[in-house]
KEDREN-914058 format. One record per residue (C-alpha): residue number from 1; residue in one letter; x, y, z. Coordinates in nm, 4 decimals, padded with zeros to 6 digits. Each point is the difference from the previous one (the first is absolute). Example, Ala and Ser with C-alpha at 12.3 -4.5 7.8 and 13.67 -1.06 7.14 Angstrom:
% residues 2
1_A_01.2300_-00.4500_00.7800;
2_S_00.1370_00.3440_-00.0660;
***
This chain:
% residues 297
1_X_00.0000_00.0000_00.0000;
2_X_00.0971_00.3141_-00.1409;
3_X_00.1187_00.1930_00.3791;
4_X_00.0004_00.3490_-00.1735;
5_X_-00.3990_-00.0364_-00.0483;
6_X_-00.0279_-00.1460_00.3978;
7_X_00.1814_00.3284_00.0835;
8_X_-00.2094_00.2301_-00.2268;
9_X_-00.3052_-00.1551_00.1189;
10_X_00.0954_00.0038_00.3764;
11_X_00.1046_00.3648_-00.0420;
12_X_-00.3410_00.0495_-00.1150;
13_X_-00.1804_-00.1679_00.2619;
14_X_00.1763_00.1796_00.3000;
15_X_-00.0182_00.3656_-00.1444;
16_X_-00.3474_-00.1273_-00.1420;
17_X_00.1003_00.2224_-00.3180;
18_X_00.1281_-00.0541_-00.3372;
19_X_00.1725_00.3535_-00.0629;
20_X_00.1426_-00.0489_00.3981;
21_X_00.1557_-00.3523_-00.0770;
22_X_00.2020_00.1532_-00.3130;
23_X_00.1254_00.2883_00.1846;
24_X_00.1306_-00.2444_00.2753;
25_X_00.1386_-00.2277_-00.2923;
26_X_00.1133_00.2783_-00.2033;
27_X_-00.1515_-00.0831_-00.2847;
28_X_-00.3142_00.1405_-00.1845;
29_X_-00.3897_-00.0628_00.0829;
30_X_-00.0428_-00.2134_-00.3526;
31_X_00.2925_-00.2402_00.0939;
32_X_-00.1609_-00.1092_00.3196;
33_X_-00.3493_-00.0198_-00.1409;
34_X_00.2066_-00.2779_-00.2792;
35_X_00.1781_-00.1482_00.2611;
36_X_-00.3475_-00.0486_00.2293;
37_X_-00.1817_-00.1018_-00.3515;
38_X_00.2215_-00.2987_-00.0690;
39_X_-00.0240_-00.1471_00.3271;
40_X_-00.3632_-00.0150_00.0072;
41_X_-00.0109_-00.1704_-00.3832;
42_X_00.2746_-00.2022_00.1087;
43_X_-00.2107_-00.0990_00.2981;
44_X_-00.2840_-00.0122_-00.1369;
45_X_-00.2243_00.2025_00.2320;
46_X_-00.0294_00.3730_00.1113;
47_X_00.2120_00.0994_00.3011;
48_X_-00.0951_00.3634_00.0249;
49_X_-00.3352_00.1803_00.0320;
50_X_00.0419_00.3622_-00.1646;
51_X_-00.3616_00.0955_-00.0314;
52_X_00.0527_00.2190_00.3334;
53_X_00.1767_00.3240_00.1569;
54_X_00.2938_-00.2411_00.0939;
55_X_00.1129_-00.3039_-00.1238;
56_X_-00.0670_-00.2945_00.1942;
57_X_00.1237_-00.3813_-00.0322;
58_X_-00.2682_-00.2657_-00.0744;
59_X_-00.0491_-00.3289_00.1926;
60_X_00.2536_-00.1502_-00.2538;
61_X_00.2382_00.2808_00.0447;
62_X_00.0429_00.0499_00.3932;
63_X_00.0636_-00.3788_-00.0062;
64_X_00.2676_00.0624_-00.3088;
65_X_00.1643_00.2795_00.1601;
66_X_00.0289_-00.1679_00.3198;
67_X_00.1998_-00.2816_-00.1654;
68_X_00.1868_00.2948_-00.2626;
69_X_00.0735_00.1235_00.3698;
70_X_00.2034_-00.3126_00.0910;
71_X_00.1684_-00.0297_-00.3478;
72_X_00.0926_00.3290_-00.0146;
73_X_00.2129_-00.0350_00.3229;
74_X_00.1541_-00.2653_-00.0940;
75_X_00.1145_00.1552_-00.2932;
76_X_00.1493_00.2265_00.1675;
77_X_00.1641_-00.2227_00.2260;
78_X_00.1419_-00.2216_-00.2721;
79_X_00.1464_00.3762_-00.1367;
80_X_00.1572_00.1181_00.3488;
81_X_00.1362_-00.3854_00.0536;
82_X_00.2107_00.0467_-00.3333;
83_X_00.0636_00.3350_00.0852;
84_X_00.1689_-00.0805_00.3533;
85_X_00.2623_-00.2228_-00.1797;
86_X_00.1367_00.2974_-00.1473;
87_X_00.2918_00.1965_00.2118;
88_X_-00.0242_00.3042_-00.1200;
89_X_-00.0682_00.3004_00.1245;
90_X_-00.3898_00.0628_00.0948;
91_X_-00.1574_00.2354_-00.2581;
92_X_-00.2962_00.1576_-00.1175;
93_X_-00.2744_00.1465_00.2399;
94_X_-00.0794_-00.0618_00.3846;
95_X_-00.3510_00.1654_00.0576;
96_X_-00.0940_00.0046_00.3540;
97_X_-00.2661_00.2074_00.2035;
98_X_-00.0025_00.1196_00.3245;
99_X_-00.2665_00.2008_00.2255;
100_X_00.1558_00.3268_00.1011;
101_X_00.1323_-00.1086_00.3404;
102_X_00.2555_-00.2549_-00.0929;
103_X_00.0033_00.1691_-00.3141;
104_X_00.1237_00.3018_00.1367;
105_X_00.3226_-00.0376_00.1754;
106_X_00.0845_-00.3698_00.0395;
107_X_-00.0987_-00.1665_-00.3472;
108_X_00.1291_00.2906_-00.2191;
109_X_00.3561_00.0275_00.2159;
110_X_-00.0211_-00.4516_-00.0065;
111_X_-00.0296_00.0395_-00.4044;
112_X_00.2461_00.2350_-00.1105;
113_X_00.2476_-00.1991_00.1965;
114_X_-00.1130_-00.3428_-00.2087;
115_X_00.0163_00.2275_-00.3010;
116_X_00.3861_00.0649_00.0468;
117_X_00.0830_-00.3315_-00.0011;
118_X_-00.1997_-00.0715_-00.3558;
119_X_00.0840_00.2605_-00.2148;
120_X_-00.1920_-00.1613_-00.2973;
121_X_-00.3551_-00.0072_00.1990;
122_X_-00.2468_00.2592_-00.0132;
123_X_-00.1703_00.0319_00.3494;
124_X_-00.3299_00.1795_00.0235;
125_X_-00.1717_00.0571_00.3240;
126_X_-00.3457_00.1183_-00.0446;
127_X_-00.1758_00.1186_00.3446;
128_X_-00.3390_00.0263_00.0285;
129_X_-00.2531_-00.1022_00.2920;
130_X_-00.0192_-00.3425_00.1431;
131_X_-00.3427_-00.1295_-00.1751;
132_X_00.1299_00.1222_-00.3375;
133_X_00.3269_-00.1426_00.0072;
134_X_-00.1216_-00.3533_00.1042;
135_X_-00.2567_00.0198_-00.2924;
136_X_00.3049_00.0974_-00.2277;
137_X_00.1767_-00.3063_00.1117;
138_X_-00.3271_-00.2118_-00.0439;
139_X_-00.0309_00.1183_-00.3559;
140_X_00.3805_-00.0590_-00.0698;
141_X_00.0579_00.3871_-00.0806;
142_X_00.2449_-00.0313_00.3116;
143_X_00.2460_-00.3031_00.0212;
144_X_00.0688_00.0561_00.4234;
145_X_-00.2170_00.2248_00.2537;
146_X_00.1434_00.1327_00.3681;
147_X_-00.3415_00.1415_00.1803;
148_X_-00.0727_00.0559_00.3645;
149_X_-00.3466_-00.1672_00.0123;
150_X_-00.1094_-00.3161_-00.1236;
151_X_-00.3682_00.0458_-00.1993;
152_X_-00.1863_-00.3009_-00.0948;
153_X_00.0784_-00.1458_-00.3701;
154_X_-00.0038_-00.3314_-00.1150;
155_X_00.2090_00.1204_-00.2815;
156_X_00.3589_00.0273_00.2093;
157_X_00.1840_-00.0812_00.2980;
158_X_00.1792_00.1506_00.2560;
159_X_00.2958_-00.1038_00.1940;
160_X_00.2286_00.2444_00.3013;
161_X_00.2476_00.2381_-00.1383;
162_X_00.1060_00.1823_00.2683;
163_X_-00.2068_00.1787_00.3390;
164_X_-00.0834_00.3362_00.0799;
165_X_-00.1379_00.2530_00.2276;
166_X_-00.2890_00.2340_-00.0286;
167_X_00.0663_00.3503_00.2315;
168_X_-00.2456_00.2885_00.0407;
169_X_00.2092_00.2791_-00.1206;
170_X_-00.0546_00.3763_00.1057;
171_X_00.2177_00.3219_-00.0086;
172_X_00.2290_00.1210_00.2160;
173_X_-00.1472_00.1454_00.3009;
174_X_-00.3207_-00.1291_-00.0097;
175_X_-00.1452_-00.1517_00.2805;
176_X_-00.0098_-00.3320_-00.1183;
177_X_00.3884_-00.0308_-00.0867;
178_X_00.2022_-00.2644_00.1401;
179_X_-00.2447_-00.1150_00.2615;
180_X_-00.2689_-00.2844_00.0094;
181_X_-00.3527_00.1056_-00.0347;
182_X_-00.3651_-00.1205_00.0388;
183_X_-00.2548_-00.0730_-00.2257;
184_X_-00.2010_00.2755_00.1737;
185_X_00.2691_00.2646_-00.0684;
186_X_00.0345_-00.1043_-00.3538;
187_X_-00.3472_00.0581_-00.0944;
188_X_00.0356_00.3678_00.1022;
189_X_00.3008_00.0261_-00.2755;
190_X_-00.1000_00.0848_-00.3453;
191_X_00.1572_-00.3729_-00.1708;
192_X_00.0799_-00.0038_-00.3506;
193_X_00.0308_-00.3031_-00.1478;
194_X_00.0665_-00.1096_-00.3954;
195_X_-00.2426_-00.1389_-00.2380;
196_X_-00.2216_-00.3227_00.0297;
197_X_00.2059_-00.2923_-00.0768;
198_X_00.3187_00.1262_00.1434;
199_X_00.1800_-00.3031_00.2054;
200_X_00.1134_00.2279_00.2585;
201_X_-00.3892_00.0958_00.0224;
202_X_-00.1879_-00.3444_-00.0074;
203_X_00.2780_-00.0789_00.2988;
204_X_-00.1215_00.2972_00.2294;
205_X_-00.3742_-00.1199_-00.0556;
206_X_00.0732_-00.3078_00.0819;
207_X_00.2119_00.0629_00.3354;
208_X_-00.2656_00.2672_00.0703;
209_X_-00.2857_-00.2824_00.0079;
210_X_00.1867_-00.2054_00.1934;
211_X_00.0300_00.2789_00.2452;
212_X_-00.3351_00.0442_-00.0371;
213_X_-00.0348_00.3078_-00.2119;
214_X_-00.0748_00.0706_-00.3838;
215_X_00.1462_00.2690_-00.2055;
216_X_-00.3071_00.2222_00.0153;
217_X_00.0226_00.0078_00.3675;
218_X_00.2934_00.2476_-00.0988;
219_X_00.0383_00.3695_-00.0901;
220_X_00.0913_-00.1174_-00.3896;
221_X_-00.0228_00.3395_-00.1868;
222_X_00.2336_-00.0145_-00.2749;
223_X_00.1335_-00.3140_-00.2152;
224_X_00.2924_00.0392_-00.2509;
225_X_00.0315_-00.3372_-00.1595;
226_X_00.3828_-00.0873_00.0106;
227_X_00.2094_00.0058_00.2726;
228_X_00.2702_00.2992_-00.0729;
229_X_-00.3241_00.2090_-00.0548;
230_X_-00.1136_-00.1022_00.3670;
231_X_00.3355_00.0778_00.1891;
232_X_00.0534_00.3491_-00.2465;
233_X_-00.3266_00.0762_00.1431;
234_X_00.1143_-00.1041_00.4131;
235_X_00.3618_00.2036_-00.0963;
236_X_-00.2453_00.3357_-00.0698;
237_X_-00.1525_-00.0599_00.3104;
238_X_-00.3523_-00.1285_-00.0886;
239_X_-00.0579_-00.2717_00.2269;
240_X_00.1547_-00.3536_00.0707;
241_X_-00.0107_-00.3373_-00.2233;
242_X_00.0674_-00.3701_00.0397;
243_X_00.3192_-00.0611_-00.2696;
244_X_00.2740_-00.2748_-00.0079;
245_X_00.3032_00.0966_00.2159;
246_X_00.2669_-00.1402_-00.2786;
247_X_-00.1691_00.3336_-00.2292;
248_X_00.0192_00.2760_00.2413;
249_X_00.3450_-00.1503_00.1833;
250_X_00.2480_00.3168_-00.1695;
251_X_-00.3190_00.2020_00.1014;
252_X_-00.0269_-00.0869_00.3726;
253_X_00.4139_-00.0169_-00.0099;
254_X_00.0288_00.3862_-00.1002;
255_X_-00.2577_00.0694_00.2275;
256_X_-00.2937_00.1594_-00.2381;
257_X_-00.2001_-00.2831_00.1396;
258_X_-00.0674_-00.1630_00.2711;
259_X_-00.1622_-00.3710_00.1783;
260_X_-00.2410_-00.0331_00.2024;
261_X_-00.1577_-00.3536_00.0818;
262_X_-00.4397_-00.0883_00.0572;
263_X_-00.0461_-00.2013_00.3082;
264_X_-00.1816_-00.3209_-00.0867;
265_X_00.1318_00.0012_-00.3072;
266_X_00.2305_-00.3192_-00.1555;
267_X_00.1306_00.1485_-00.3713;
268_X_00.2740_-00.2159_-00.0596;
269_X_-00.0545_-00.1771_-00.3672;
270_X_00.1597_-00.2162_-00.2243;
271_X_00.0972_00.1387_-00.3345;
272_X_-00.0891_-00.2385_-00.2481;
273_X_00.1355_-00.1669_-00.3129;
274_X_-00.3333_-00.0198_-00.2896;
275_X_00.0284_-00.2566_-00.2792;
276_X_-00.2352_-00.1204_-00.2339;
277_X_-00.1607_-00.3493_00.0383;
278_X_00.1626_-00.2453_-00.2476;
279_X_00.2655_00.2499_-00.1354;
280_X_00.3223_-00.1413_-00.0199;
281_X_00.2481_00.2795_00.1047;
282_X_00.2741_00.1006_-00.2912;
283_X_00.3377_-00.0270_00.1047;
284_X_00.0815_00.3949_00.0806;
285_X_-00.3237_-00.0287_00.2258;
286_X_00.1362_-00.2841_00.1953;
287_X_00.3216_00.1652_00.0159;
288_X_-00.1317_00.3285_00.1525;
289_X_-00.2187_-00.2027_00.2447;
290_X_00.3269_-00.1782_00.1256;
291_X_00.1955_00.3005_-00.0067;
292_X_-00.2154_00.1538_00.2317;
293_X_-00.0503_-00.2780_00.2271;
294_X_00.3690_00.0417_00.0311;
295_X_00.0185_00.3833_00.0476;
296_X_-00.2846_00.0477_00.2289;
297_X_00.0108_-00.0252_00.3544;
***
């Protein structure tokens, strides 16, 4: 079986569009329609429905791309087996995502090391929130994710990368800085936080419930989606946020911020490592991932 029409057609199934699948394949609309066309007459029966908004697989072609699924990886594992013989230098492109904690500080500073010692691979770090990033890796856009929360998708899997620790931040000489405070006095700060699907964020709701609070039990006026926006805002003096320590460390170190810690309050996480299910990692991806097993404490 023809794998270039298994990959056209399960392009086409998971952006359920025919003009989305070519741009992902780089190739035009017409050649994926062929591609798609000759499957079904060489299969004899129709595997997409196109009479709607979106195209949609029919009963014969969810059960086709679930097997193309399986092929597919092995394909690609056959590939990357032959490729790992060679002992060359590693080459061509690393893609990797990151939400913009890790991506921040530790992740860019961990990659530009790696780079040094391959001079013929392109790295490219892409940072974007947590959600989006794993749903980049699900959809192979993204070959590796680092994120600080671990949403629910059947589509990848997550192992530890490295741990980290949450801090309410504030400016110097506020009333909050360097001591521990309650619950009670933080909801009479005004708490800026960044956008819905933030890691950082979906780790503060979640240690606030277990304290027995929710977000909305808070003063929450203003939210500024990534997380130099948040402590640019807490620099300027308008109120305090919840960021990862490892972003704000030459920050607190010069003094233009400073910690303070919530009572009740357990915000140690583990950073985490996203891959997609059934992927078989290239060579320069399992090559950064032992690299920085090695480098990081």
């Amino acid at each position: 079986m023809d794998t270039r029409q298994l990959r056209a057609f399960c392009e086409v199934v998971e952006r359920k569009s025919f003009s989305q699948a070519a741009e992902r394949l780089g190739v035009t609309q017409p050649a994926v329609s062929l591609q798609v066309r000759a499957l079904e007459k060489r299969l004899g029966t129709q595997l997409l429905d196109r009479s709607g908004r979106r195209v949609e697989p029919t009963e014969a072609g969810a059960k086709l791309y679930r097997s193309a699924q399986r092929l597919l990886a092995l394909e690609e594992e056959v590939v990357n087996e032959l490729a790992d013989d060679a002992t060359g230098e590693l080459a061509g492109t690393l893609e990797i995502g990151a939400s913009t904690g890790p991506g921040g500080v530790v992740l860019s500073t961990l990659l530009c090391r790696f780079a040094e010692r391959h001079l013929q691979l392109h790295v490219a770090l892409s940072v974007f929130d947590t959600q989006s990033v794993v749903e980049r890796v699900a959809d192979r856009t993204l070959e590796l994710g680092v994120v600080g929360a671990a949403p629910r998708h059947r589509g990848v899997e997550y192992e530890p990368f490295l741990r980290d620790t949450v801090v309410l931040i504030c400016p110097p000489g506020h009333p909050f800085a360097g001591r521990t405070v309650t619950l009670d006095d933080l909801r009479q700060e005004n708490l800026i936080l960044m956008q819905d699907g933030a890691g950082v964020r979906q780790m503060v709701e979640e240690a606030l419930r277990r304290a027995g609070t929710r977000l909305r039990d808070l003063d929450v006026r203003i939210e500024l989606g990534l997380q130099e926006s948040v402590a640019h805002a807490v620099r300027a003096g308008y109120g305090v946020t919840f960021i990862s320590r490892t972003s704000v460390e030459a920050d607190l170190a010069a003094g233009s911020l400073v910690e303070a810690r919530v009572e009740g309050l357990d915000l140690e996480r583990e950073i985490l490592l996203v891959r997609a299910t059934g992927r078989t990692e290239t060579r320069a991806a399992r090559a950064f991932v032992e690299f920085a097993r090695e480098t990081l404490p």
